[in-house]
HTML snippet that shows the backbone in 3Dmol.js (N, CA, C, O; Angstrom):
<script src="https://3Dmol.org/build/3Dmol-min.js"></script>
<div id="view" style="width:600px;height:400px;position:relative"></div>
<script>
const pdb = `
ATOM      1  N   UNK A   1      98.420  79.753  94.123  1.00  0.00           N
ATOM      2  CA  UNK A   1      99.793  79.785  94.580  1.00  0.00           C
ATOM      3  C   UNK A   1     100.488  80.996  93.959  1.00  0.00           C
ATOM      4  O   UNK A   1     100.278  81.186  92.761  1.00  0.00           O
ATOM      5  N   UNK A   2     101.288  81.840  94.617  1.00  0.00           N
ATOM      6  CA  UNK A   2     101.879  83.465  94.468  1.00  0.00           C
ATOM      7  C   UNK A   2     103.281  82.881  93.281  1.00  0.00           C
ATOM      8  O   UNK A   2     104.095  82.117  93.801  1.00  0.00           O
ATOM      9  N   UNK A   3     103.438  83.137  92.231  1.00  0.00           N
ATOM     10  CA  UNK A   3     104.525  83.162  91.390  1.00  0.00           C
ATOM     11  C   UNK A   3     105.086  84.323  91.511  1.00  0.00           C
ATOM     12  O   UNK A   3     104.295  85.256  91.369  1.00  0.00           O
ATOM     13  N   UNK A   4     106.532  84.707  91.794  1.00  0.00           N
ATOM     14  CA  UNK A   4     107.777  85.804  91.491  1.00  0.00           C
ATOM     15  C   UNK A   4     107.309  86.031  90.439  1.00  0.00           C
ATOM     16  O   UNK A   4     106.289  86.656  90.732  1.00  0.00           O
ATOM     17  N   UNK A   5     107.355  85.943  89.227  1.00  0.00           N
ATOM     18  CA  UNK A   5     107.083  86.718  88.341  1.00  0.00           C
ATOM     19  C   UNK A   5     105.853  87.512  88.061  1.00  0.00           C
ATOM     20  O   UNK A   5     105.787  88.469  87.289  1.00  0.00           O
ATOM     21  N   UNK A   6     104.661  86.892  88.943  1.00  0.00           N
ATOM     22  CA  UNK A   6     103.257  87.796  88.708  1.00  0.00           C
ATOM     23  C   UNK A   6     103.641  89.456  89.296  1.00  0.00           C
ATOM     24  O   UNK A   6     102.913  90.448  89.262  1.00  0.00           O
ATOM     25  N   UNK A   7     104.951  89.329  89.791  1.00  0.00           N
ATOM     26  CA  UNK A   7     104.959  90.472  91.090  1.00  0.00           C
ATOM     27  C   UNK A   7     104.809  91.899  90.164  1.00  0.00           C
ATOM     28  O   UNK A   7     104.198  92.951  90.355  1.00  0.00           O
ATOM     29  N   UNK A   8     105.651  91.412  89.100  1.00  0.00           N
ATOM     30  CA  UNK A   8     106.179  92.704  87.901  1.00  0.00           C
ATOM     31  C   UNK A   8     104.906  93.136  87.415  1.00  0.00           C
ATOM     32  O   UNK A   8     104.712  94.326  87.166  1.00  0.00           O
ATOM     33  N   UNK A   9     103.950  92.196  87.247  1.00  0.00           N
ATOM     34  CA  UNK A   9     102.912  92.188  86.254  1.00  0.00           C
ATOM     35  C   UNK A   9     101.918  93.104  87.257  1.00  0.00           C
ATOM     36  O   UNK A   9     101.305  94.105  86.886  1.00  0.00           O
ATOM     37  N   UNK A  10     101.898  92.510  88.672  1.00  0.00           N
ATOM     38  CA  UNK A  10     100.999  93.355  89.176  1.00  0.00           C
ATOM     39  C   UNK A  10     101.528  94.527  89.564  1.00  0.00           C
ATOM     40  O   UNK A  10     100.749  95.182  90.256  1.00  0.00           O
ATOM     41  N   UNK A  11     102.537  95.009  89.376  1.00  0.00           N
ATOM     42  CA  UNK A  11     103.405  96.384  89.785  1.00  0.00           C
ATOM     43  C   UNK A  11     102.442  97.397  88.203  1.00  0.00           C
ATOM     44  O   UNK A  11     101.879  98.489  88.289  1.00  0.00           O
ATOM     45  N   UNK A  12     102.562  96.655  87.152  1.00  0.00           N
ATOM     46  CA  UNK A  12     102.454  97.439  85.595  1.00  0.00           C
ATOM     47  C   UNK A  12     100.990  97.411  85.745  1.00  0.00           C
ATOM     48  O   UNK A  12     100.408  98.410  85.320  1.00  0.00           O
ATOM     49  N   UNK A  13     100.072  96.212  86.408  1.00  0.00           N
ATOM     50  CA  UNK A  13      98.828  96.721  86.636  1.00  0.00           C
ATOM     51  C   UNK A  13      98.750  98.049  87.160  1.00  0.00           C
ATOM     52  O   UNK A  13      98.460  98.889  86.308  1.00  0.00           O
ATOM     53  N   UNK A  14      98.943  98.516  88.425  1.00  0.00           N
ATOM     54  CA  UNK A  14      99.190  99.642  89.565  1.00  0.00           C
ATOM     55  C   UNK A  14      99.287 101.031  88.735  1.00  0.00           C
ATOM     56  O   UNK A  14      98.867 102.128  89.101  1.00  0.00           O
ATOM     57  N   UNK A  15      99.643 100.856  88.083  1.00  0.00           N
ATOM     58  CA  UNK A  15     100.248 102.190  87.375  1.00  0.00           C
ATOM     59  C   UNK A  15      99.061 103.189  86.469  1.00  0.00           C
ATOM     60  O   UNK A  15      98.356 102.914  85.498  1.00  0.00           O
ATOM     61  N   UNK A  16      99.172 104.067  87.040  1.00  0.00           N
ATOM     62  CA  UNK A  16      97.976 105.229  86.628  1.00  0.00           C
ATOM     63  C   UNK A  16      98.431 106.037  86.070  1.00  0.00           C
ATOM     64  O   UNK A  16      99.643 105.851  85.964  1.00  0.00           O
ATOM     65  N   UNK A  17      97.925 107.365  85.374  1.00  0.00           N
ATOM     66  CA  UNK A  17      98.461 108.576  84.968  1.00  0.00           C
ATOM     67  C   UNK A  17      97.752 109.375  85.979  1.00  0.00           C
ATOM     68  O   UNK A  17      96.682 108.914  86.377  1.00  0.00           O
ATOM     69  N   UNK A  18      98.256 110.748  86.570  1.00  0.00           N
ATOM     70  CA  UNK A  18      98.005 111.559  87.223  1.00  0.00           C
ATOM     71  C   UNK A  18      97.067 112.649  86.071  1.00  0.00           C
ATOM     72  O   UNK A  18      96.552 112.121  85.085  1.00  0.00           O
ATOM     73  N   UNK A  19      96.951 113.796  86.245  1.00  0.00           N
ATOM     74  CA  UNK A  19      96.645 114.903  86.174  1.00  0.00           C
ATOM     75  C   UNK A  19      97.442 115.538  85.135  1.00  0.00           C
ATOM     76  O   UNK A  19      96.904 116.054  84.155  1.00  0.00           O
ATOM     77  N   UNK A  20      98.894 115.520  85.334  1.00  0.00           N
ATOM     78  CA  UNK A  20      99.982 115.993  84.063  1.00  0.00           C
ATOM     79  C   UNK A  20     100.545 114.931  83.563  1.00  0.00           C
ATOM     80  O   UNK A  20     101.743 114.772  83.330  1.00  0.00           O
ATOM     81  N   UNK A  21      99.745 114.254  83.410  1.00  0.00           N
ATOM     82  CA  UNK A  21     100.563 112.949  82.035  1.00  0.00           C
ATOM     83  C   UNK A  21     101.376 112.066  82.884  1.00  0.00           C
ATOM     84  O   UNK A  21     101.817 111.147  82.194  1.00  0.00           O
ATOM     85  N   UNK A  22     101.784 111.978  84.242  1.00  0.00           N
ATOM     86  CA  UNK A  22     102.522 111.484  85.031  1.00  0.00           C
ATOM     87  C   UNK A  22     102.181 109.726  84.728  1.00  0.00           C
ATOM     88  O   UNK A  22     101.080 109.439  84.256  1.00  0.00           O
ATOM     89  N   UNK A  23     102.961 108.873  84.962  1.00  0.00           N
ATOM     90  CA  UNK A  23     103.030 107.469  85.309  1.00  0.00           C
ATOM     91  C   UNK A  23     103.185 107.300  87.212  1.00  0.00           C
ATOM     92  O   UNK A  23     104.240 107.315  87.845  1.00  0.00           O
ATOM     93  N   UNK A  24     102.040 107.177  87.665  1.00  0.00           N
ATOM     94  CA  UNK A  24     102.665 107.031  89.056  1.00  0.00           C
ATOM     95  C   UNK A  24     101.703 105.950  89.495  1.00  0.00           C
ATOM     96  O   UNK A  24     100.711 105.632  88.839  1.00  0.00           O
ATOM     97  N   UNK A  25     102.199 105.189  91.104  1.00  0.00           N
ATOM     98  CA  UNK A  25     101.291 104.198  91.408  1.00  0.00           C
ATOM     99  C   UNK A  25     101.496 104.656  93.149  1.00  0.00           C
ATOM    100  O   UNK A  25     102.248 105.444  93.723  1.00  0.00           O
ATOM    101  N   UNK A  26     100.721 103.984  93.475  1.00  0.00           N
ATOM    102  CA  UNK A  26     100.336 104.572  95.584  1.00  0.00           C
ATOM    103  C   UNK A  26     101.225 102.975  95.514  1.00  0.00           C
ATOM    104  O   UNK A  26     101.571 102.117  94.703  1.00  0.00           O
ATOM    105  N   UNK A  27     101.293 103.315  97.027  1.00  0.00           N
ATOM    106  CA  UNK A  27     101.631 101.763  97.727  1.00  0.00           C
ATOM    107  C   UNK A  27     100.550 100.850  97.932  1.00  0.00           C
ATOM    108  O   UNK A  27     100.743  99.634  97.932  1.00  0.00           O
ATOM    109  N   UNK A  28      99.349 101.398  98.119  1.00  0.00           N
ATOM    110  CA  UNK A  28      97.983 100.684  98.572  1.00  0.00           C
ATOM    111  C   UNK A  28      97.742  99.904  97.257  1.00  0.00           C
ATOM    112  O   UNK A  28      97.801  98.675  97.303  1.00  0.00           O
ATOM    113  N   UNK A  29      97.464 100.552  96.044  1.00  0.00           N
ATOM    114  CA  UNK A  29      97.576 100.645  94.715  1.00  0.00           C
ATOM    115  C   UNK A  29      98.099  99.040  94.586  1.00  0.00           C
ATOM    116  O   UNK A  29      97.389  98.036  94.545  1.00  0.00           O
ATOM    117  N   UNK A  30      99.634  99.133  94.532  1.00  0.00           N
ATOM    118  CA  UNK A  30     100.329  97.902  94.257  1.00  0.00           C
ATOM    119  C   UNK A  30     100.078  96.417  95.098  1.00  0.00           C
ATOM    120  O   UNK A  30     100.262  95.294  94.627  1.00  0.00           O
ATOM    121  N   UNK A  31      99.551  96.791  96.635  1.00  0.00           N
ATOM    122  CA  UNK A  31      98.941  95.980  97.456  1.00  0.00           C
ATOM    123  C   UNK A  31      97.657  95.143  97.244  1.00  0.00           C
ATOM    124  O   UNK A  31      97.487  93.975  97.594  1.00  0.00           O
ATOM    125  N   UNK A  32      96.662  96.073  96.518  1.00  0.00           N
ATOM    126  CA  UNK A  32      95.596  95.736  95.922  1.00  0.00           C
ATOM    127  C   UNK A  32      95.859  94.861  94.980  1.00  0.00           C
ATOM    128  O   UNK A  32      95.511  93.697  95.176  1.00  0.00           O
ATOM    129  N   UNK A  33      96.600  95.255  93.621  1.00  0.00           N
ATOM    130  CA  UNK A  33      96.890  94.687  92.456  1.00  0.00           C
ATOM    131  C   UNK A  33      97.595  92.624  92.691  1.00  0.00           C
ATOM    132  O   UNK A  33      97.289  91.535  92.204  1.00  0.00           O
ATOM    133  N   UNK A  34      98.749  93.210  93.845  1.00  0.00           N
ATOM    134  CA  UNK A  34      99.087  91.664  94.332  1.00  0.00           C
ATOM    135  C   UNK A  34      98.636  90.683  94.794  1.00  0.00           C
ATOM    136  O   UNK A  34      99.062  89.535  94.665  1.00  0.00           O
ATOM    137  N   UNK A  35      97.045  91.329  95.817  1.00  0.00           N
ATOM    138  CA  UNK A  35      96.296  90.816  96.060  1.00  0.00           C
ATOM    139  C   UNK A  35      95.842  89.525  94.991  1.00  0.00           C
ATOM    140  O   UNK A  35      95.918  88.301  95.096  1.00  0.00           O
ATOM    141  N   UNK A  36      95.376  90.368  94.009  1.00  0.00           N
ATOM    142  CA  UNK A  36      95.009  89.622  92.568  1.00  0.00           C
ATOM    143  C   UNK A  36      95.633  88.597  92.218  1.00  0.00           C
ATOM    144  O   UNK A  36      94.950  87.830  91.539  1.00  0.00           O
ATOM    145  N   UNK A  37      96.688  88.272  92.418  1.00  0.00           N
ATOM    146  CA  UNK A  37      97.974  87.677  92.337  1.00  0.00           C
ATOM    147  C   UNK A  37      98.195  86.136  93.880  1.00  0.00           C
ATOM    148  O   UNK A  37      99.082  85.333  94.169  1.00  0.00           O
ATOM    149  N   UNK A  38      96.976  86.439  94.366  1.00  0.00           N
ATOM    150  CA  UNK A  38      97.635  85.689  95.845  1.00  0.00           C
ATOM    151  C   UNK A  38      98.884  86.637  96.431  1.00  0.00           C
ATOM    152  O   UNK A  38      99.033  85.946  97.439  1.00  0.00           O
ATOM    153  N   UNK A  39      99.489  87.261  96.525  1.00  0.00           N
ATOM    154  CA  UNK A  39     100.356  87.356  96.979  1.00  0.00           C
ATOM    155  C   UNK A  39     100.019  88.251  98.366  1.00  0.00           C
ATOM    156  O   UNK A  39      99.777  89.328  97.821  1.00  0.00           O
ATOM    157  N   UNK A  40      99.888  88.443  99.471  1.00  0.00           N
ATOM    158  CA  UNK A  40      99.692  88.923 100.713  1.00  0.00           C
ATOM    159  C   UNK A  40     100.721  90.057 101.107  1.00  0.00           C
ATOM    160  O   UNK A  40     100.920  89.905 102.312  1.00  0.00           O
ATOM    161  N   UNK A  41     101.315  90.910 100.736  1.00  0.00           N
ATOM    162  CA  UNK A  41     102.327  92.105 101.027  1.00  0.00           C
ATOM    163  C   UNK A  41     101.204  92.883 102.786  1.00  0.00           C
ATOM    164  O   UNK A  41     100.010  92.802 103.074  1.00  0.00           O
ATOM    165  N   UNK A  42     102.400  93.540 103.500  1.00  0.00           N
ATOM    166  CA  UNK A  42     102.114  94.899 103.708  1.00  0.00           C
ATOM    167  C   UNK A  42     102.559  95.420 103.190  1.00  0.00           C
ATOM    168  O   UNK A  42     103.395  94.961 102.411  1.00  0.00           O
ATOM    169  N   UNK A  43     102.180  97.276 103.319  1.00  0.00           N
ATOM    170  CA  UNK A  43     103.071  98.146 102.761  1.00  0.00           C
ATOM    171  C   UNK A  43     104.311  98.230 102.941  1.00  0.00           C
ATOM    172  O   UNK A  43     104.983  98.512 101.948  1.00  0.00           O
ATOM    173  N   UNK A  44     104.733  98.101 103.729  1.00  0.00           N
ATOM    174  CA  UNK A  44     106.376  98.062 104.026  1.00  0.00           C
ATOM    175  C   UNK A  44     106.819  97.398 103.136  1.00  0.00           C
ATOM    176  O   UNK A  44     107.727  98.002 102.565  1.00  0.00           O
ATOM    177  N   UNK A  45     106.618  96.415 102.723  1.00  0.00           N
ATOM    178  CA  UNK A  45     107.427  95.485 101.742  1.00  0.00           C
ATOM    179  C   UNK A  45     106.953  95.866 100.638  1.00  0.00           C
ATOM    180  O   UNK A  45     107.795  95.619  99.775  1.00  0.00           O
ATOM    181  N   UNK A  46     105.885  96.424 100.118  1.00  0.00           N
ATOM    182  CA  UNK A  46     105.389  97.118  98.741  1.00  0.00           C
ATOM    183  C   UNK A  46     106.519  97.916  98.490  1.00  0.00           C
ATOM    184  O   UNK A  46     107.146  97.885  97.432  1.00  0.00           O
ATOM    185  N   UNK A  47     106.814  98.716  99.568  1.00  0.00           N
ATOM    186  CA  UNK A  47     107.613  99.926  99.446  1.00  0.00           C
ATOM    187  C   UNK A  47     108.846  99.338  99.261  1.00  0.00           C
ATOM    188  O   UNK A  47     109.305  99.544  98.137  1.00  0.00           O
ATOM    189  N   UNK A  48     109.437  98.764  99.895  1.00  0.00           N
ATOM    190  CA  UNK A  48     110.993  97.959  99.718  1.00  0.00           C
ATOM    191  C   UNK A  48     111.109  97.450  98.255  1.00  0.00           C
ATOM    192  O   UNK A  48     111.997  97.769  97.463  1.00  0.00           O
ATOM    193  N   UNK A  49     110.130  96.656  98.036  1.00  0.00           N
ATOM    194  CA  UNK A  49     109.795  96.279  96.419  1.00  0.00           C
ATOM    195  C   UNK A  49     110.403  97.026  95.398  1.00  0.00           C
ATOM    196  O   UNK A  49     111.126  96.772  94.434  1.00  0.00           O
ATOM    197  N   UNK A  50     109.800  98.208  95.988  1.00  0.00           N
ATOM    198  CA  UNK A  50     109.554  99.521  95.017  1.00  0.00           C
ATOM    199  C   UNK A  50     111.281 100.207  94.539  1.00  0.00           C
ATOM    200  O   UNK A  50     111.841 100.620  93.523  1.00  0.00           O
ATOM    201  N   UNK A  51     111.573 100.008  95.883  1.00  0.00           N
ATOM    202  CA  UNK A  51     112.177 100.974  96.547  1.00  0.00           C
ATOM    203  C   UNK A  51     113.949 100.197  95.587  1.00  0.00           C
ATOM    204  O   UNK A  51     114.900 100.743  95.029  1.00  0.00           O
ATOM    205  N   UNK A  52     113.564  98.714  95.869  1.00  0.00           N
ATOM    206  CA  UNK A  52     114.893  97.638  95.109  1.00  0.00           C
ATOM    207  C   UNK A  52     114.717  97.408  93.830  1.00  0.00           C
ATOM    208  O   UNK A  52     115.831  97.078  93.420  1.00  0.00           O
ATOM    209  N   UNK A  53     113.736  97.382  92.683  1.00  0.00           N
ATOM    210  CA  UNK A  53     113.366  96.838  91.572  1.00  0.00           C
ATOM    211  C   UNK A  53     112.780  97.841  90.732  1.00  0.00           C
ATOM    212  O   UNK A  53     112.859  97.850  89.504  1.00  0.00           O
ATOM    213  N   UNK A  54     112.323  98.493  91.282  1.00  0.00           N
ATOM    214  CA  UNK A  54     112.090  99.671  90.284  1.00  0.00           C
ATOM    215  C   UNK A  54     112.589 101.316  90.494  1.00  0.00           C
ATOM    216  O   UNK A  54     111.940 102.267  90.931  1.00  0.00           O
ATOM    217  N   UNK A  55     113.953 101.251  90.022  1.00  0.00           N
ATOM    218  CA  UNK A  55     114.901 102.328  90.390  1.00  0.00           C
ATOM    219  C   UNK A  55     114.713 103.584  89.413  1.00  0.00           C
ATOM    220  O   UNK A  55     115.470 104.553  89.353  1.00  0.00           O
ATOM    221  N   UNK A  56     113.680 103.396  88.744  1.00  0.00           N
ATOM    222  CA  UNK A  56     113.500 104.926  87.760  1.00  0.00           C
ATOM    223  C   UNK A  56     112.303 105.594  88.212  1.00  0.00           C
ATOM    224  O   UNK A  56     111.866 106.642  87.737  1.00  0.00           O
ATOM    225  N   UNK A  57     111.610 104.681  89.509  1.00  0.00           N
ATOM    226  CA  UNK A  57     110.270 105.500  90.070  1.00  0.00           C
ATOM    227  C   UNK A  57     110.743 106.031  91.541  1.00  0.00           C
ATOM    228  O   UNK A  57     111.322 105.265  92.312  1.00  0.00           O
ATOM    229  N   UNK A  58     110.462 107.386  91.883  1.00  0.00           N
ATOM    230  CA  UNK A  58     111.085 108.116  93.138  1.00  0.00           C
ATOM    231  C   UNK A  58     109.560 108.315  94.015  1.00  0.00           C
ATOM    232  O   UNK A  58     108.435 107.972  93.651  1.00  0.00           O
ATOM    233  N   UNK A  59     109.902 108.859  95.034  1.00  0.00           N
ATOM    234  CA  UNK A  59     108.491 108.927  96.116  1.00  0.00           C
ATOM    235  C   UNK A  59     108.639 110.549  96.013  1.00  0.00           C
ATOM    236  O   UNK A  59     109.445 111.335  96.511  1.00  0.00           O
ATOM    237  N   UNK A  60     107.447 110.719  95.097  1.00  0.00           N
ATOM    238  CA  UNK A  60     106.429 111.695  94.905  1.00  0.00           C
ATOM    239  C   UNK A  60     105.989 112.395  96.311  1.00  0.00           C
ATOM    240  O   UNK A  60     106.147 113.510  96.808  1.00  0.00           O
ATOM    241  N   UNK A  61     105.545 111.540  96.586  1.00  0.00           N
ATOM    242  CA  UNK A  61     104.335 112.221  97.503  1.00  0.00           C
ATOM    243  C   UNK A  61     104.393 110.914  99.134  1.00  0.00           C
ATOM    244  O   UNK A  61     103.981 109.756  99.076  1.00  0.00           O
ATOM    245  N   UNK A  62     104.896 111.458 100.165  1.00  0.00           N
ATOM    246  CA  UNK A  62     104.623 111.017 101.609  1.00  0.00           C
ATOM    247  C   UNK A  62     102.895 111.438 102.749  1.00  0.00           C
ATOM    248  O   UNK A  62     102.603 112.303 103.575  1.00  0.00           O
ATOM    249  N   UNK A  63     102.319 110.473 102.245  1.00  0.00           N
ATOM    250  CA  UNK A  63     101.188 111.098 103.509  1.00  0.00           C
ATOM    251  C   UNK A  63     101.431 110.691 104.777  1.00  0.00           C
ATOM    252  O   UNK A  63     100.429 110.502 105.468  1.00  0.00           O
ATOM    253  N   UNK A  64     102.903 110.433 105.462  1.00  0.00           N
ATOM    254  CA  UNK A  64     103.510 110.372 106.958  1.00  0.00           C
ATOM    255  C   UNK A  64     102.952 108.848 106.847  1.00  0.00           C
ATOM    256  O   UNK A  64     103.467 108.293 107.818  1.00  0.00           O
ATOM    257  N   UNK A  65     102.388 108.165 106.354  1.00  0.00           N
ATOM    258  CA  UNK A  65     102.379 106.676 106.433  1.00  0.00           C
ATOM    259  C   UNK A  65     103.336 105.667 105.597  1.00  0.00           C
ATOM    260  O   UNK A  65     104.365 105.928 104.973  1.00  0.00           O
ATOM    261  N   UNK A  66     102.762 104.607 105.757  1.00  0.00           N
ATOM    262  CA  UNK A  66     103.655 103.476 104.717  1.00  0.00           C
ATOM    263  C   UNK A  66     102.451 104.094 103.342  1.00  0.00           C
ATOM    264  O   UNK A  66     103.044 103.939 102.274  1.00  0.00           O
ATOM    265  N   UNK A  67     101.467 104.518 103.173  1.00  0.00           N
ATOM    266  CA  UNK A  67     101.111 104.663 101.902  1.00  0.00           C
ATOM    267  C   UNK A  67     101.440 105.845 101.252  1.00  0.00           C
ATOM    268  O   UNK A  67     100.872 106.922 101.434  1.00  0.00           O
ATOM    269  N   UNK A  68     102.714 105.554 100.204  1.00  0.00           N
ATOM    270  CA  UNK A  68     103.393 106.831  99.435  1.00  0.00           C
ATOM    271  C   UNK A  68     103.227 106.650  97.864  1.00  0.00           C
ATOM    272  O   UNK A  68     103.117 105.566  97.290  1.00  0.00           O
ATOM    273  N   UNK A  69     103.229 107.850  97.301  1.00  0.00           N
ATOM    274  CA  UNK A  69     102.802 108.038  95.981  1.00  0.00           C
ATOM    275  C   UNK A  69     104.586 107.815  95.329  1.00  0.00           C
ATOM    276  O   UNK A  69     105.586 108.358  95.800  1.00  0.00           O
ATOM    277  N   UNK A  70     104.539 106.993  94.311  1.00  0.00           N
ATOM    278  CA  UNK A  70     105.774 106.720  93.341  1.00  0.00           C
ATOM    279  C   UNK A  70     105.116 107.705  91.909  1.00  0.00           C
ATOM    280  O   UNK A  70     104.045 108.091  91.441  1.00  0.00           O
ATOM    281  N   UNK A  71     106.508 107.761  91.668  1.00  0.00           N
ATOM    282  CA  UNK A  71     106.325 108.566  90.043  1.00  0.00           C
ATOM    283  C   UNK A  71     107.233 108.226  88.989  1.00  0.00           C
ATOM    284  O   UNK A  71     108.427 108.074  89.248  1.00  0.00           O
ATOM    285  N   UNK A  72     106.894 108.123  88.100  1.00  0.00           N
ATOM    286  CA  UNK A  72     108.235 107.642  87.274  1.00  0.00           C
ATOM    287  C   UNK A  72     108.892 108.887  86.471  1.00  0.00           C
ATOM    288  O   UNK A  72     108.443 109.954  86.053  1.00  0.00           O
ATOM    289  N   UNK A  73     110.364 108.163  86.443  1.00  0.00           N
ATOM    290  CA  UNK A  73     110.982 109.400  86.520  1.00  0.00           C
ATOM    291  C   UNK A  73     111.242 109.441  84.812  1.00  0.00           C
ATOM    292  O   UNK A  73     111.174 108.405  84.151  1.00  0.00           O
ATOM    293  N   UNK A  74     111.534 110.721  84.222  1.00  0.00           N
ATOM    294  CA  UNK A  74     111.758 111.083  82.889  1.00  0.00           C
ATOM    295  C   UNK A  74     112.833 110.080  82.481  1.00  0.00           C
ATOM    296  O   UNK A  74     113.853 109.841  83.128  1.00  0.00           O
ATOM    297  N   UNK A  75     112.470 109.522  81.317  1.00  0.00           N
ATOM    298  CA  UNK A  75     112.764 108.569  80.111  1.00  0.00           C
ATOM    299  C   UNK A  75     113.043 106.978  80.779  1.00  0.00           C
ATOM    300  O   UNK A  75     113.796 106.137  80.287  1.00  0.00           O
ATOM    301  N   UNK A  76     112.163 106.810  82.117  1.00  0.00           N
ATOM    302  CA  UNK A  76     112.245 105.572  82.534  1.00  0.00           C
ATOM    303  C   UNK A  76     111.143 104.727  82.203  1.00  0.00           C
ATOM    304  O   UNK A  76     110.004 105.031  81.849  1.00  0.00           O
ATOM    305  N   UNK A  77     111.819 103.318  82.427  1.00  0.00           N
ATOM    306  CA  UNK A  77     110.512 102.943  82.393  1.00  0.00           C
ATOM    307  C   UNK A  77     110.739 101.370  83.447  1.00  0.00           C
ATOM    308  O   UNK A  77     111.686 101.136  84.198  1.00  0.00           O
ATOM    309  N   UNK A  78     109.513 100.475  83.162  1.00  0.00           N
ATOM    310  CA  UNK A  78     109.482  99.464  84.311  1.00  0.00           C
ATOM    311  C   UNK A  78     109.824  98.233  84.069  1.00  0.00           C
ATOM    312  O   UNK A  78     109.306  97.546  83.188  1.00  0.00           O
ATOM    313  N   UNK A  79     110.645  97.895  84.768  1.00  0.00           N
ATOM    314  CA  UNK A  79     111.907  96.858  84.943  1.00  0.00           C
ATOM    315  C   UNK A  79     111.226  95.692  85.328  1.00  0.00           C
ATOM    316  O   UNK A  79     111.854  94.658  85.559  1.00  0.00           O
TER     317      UNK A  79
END
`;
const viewer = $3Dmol.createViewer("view");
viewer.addModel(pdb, "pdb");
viewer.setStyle({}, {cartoon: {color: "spectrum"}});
viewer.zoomTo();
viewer.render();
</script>
C-alpha cells in the first residue's frame, strides 16, 4: 500500500551527482524510485511533484518530452 510520506524518500533516492558535483534527478529517475514505493506516477505528475514540493530544484535540461533533467539549485536543499 503507497504511503505520502514514502514520496519524499523516493524523490532523495532519485538524486545523483552529475559530472560537476551537481545534485540532479531525471523524471524517469523519480518514476522508477516510486515504483519501489508502490506508488504508480506518470511523468506528468513526477513533474508536477517536482515542480510543487521541491522549489530549490529548476529544469536543467528538456529532451521535448515529459522526461526532464532537475538540478538543484545553489544552497538548496530537499524539502
Amino acid at each position: 500500500m503507497p504511503r505520502d510520506y514514502e514520496i519524499t524518500t523516493a524523490f532523495k533516492d532519485a538524486i545523483k551527482l552529475d559530472a560537476k558535483s551537481r545534485r540532479i534527478v531525471t523524471t524517469n529517475d523519480f518514476r522508477l524510485a516510486l515504483e519501489k514505493y508502490n506508488h504508480h506516477w506518470p511523468l506528468e505528475e513526477c513533474n508536477w511533484w517536482i515542480k510543487r514540493y521541491q522549489t530549490f530544484f529548476f529544469e536543467l535540461v528538456t529532451d521535448g518530452g515529459e522526461n526532464k533533467t532537475w538540478a538543484l539549485r545553489n544552497i538548496g536543499y530537499v524539502r
